[in-house]
C-alpha positions as CSV (number, residue, x, y, z in Angstrom):
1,X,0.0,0.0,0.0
2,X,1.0,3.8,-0.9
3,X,2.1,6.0,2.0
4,X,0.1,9.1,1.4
5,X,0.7,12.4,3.4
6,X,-2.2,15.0,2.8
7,X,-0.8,18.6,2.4
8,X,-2.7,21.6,4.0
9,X,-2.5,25.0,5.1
10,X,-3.6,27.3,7.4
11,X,-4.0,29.6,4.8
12,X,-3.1,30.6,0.9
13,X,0.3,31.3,-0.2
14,X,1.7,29.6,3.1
15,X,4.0,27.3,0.7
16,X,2.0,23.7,0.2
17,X,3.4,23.9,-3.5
18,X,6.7,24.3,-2.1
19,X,6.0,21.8,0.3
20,X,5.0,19.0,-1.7
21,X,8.1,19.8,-4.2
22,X,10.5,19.3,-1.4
23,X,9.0,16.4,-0.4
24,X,8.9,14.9,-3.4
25,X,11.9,15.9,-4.1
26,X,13.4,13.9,-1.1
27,X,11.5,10.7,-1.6
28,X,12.4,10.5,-5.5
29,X,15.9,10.5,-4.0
30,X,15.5,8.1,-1.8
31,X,14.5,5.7,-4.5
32,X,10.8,5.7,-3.8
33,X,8.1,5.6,-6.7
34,X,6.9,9.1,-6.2
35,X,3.0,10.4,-7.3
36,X,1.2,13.8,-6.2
37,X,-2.4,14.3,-6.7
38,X,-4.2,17.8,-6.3
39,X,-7.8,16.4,-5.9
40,X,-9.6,19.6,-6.0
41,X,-8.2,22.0,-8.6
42,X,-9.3,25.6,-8.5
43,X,-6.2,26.9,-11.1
44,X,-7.2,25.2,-14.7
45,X,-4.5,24.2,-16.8
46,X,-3.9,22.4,-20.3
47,X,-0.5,20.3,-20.1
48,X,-0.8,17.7,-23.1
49,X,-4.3,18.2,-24.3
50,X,-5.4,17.5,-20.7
51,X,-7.1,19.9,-18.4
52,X,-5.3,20.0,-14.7
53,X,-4.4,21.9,-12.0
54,X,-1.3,24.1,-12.4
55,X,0.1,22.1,-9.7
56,X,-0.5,18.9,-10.9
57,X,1.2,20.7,-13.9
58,X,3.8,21.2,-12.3
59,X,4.4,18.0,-10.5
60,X,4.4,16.1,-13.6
61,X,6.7,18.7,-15.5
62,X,9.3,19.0,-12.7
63,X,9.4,15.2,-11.7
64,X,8.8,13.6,-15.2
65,X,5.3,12.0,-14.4
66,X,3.6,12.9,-17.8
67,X,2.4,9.0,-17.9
68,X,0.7,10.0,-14.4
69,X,-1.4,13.0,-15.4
70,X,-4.4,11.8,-16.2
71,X,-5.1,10.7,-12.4
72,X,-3.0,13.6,-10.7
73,X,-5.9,16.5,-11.1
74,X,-9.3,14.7,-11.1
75,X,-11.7,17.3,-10.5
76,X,-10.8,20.8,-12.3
77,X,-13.3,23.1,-10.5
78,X,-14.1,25.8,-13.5
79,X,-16.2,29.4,-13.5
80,X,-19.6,28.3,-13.0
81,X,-19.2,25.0,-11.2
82,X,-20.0,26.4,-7.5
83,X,-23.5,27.8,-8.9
84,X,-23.9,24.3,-10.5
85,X,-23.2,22.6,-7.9
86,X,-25.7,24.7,-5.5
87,X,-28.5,24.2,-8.3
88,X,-27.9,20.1,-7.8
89,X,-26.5,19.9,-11.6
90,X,-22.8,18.8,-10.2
91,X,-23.3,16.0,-7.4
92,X,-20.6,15.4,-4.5
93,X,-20.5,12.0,-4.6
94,X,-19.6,11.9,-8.6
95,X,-16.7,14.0,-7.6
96,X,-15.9,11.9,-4.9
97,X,-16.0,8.6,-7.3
98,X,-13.7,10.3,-9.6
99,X,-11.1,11.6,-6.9
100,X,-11.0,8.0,-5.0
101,X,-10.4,6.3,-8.3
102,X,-7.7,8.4,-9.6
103,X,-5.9,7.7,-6.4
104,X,-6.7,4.4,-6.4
105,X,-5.0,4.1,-9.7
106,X,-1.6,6.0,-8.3
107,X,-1.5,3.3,-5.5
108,X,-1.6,1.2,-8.3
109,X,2.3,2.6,-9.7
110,X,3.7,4.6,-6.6
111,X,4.4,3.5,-3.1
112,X,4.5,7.6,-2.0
113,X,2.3,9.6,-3.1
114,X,1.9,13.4,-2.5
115,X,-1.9,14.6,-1.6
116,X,-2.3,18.4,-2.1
117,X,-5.1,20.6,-0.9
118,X,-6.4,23.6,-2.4
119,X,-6.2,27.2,-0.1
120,X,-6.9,26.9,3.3
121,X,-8.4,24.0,4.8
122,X,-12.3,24.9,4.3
123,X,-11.9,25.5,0.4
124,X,-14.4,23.3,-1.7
125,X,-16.6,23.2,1.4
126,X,-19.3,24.3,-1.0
127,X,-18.6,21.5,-3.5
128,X,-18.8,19.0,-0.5
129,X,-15.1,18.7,-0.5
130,X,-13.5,20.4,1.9
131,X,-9.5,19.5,2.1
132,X,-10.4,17.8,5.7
133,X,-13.3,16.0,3.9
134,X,-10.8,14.9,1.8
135,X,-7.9,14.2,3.8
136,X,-10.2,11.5,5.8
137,X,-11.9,10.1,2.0
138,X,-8.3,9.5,0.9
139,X,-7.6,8.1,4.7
140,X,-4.2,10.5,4.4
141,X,-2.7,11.9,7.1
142,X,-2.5,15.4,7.2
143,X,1.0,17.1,7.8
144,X,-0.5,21.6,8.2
145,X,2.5,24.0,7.0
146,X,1.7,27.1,8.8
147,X,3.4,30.3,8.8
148,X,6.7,32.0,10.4
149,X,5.2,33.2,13.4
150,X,4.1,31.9,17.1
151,X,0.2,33.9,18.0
152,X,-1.1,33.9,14.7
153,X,0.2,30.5,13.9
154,X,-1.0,28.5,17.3
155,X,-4.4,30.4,16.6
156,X,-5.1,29.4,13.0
157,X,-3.7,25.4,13.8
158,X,-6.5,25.5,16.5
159,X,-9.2,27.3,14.1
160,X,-8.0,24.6,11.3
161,X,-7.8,21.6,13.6
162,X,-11.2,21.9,14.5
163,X,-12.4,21.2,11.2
164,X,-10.3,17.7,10.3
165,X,-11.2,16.7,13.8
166,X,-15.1,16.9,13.1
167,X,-14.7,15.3,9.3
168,X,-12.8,12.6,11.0
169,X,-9.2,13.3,9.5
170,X,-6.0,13.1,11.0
171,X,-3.8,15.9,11.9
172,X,-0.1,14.2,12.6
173,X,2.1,17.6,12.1
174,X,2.7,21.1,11.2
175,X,5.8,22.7,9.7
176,X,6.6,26.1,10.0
177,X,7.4,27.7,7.0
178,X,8.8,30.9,5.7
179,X,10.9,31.2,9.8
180,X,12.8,34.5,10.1
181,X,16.4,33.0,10.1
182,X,17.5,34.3,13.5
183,X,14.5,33.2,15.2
184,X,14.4,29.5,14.3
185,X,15.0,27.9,17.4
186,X,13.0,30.2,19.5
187,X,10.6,30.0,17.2
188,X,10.3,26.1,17.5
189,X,10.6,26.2,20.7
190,X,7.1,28.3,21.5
191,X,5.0,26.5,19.1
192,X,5.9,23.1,20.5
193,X,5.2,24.7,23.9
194,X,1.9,26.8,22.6
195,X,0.4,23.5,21.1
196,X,2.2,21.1,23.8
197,X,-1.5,20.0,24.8
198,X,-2.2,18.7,21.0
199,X,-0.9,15.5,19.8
200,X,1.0,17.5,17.1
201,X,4.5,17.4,16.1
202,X,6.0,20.8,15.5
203,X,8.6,20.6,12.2
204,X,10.8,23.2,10.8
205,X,10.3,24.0,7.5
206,X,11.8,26.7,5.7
207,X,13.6,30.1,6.8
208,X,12.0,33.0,5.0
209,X,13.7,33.0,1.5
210,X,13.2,36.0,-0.8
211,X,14.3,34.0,-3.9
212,X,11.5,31.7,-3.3
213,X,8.6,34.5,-2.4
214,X,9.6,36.9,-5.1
215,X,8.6,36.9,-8.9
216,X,10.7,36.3,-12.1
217,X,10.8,38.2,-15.0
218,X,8.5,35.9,-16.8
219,X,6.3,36.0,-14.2
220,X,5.7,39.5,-13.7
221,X,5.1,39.3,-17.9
222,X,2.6,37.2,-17.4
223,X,1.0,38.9,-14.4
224,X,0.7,42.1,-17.0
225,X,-0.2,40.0,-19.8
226,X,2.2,41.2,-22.4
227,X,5.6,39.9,-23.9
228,X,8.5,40.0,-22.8
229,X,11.5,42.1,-24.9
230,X,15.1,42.2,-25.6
231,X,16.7,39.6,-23.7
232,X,14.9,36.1,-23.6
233,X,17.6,34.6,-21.2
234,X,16.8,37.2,-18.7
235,X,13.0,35.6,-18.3
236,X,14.3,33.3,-15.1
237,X,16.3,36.7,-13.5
238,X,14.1,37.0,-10.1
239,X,13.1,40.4,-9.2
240,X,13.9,41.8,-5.4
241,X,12.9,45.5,-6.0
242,X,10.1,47.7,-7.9
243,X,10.9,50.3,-8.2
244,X,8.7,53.6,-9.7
245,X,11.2,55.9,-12.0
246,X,9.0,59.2,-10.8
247,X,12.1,61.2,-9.3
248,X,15.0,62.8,-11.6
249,X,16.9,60.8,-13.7
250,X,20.0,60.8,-11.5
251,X,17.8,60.2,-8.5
252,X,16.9,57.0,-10.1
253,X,20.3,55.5,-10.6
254,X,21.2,56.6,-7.4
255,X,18.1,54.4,-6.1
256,X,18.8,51.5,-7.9
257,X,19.1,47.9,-5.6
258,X,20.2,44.9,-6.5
259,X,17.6,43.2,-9.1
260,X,15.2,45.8,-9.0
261,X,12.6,45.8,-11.8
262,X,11.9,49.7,-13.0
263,X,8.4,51.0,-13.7
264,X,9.2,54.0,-16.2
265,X,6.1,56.0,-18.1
266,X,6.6,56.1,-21.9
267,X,7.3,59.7,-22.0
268,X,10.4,59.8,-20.0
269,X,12.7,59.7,-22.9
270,X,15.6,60.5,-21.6
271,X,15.4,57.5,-18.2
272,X,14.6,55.2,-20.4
273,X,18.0,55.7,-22.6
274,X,20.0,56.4,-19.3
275,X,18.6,52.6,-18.2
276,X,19.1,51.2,-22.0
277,X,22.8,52.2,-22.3
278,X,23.4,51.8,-18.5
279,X,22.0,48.0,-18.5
280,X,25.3,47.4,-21.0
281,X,28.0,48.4,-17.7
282,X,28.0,44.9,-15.3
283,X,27.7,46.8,-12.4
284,X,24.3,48.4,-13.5
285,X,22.9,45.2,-15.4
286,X,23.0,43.7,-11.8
287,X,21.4,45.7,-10.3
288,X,19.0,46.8,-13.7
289,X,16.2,43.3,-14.2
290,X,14.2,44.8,-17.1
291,X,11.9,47.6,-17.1
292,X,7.9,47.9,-17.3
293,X,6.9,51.0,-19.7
294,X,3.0,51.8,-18.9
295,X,1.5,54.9,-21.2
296,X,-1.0,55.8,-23.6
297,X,1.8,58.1,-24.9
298,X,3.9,56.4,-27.6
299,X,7.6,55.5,-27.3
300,X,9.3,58.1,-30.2
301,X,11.3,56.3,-32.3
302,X,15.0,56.9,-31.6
303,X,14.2,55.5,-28.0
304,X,12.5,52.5,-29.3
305,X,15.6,52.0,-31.5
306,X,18.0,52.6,-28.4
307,X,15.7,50.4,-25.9
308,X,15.9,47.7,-28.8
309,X,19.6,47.8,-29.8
310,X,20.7,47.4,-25.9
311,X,19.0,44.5,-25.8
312,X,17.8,45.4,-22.0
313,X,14.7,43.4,-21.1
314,X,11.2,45.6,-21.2
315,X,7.7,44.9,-20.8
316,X,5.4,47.7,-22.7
317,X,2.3,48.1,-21.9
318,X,0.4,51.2,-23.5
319,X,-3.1,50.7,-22.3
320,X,-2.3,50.6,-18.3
321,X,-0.9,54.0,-16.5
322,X,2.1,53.5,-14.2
323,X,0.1,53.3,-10.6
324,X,-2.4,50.5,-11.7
325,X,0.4,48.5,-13.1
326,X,2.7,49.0,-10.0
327,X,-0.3,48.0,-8.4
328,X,-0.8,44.9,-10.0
329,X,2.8,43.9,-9.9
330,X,2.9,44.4,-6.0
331,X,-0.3,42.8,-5.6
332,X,0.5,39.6,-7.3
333,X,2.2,36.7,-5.2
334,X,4.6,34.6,-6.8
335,X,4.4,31.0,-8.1
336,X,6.6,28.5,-8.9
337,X,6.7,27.5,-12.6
338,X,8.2,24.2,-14.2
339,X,10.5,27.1,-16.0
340,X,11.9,28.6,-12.8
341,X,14.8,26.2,-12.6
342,X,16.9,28.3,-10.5
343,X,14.1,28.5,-8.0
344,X,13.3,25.1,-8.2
345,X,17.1,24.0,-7.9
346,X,17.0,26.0,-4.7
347,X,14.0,24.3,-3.2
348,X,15.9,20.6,-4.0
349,X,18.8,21.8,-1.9
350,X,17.1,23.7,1.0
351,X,14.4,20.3,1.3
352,X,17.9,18.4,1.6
353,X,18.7,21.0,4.3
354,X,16.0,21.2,6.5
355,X,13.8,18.5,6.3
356,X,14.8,15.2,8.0
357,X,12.6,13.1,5.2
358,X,13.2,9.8,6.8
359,X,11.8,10.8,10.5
360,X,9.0,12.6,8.4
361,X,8.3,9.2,6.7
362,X,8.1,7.5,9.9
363,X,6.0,9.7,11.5
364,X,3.7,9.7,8.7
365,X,4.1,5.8,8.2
């Protein structure tokens, strides 16, 4: 029989993606026959003619399980399924048939498989299939990755506990994710103490990474929705600042981090060939990612022709003014994509790292 460990969250964007990469990760090295499933999907994808979840995507891209697919995102939940589901014309238990089958047919070729749960814990509650409905339907144990912190995070296990404990699920551990470096072992340390009187085991994920919670290039093109120029290599470059070019022109270079992606209006001519012919120095094109040019105003031609021959990386968008784009880049929260090997690379060796797979595999055993 497959060991299965279902991964939840207390909340979005706490790292379950990340999560189930590492642990995958870990058990494809320790010779394992690895499978993920994402039973619920509520991010539609096509990957070989089939719609998925873009993690299940993901999985099968990163880990070579294209041959796996078809069972790894069984229920795709699409615009208009909750208010067909509320009229009676989608039935729970249909969905239910089709997500115990497809892992049923992964037991058949893995002996670890991967369960991931969409959001926070109550997500697809109005489907009938909450994550803890789930958890206890797939009879996986569920390991919670939380936050950093020690409050919030002992408050939202206990909110989120309740819930697997009335479906019938079972909670076996949480790991603390995205830890501020220096304040690991104290940080341990309180939430095995805060959540002492639960029969939890507190695990250490991941310190807080910037190269893991910030975009890349390519995704910030695809958060705007428009192509990427000049340098196609520079797509996987991550991006640690935005910054707005609103101040003088020597103001701006002044300002310039490391990585930082500049948001520059069409009509400043004369920053956007100071950034063009500075992005060919190496100490600039470190610190220069590419630059986002928001405007109704056309670009005039002799700074198209510079921005082109310099090759620097620009994203033009001429129907969106500088603040809304700004906002929308600051807004979005980065995901991991099959294409962010660098990121992905880093994830392998910080699982190796951090997590103690085999004690994990006991524990969940």
């Amino acid at each position: 029989m497959a060991q299965k460990i279902f991964i939840a969250a207390t909340g979005q964007n706490s790292g379950k993606s990340t999560t189930s990469l590492s642990l995958l990760h870990l058990a494809q090295k320790s010779r394992r026959r690895i499978g993920f499933i994402k039973p619920l999907g509520p991010k539609p994808a096509v990957l070989n003619g089939l719609d998925v979840d873009k993690d299940a995507a993901l999985m099968a891209q990163v880990f070579g399980l294209e041959e796996l697919l078809p069972f790894m995102s069984p229920v795709v939940v699409k615009p208009g399924d909750t208010k067909k589901a509320l009229d009676g014309r989608l039935h729970p238990a249909e969905l239910e048939e089709r997500i115990l089958a497809a892992c049923a047919e992964l037991e058949r070729h893995c002996d670890f498989i991967i369960i991931e749960g969409s959001g926070h814990p109550g997500v697809g509650s109005v489907l009938g299939l909450s994550n803890a409905r789930i958890a206890r339907l797939l009879g996986a144990p569920v390991l919670m990755v939380t936050g950093g912190g020690v409050g919030n995070v002992i408050d939202a296990v206990h909110l989120n506990l309740a819930l697997f404990e009335k479906e019938g699920a079972e909670m076996r551990a949480i790991l603390a994710n995205k830890i501020i470096a220096e304040k690991r072992e104290i940080t341990l340390d309180y939430l095995r103490r805060g959540l002492a009187q639960e029969s939890l085991k507190v695990l250490g994920g991941f310190n807080y990474q910037p190269v893991l919670a910030n975009p890349t290039l390519r995704r910030i093109a695809r958060v705007v929705n428009v192509p990427l120029q000049g340098d196609p290599e520079a797509a996987s470059r991550i991006v640690h600042h935005i910054q707005i070019g609103a101040a003088s022109t020597q103001r701006v270079v002044e300002l310039l981090h490391e990585d930082t992606l500049l948001v520059v209006t069409s009509s400043r001519d004369e920053l956007l060939v100071t950034m063009a012919n500075l992005y060919q120095i190496p100490e600039y094109r470190n610190r220069i990612v590419g630059l986002v040019i928001p405007g109704t105003a056309p670009l005039s031609k002799i700074t198209q022709q510079i921005l082109d021959r310099s090759n620097i990386p620009y994203l033009r968008d001429g129907s969106t003014h500088t603040t809304a784009i700004y906002q929308a880049i600051n807004d979005d929260v980065s995901k991991t994509s099959a294409e962010d090997v660098e990121k992905i690379d880093l994830i392998r060796t910080l699982a190796e790292k951090r997590i103690d797979f085999e004690e994990l595999a006991m524990l969940f055993g």
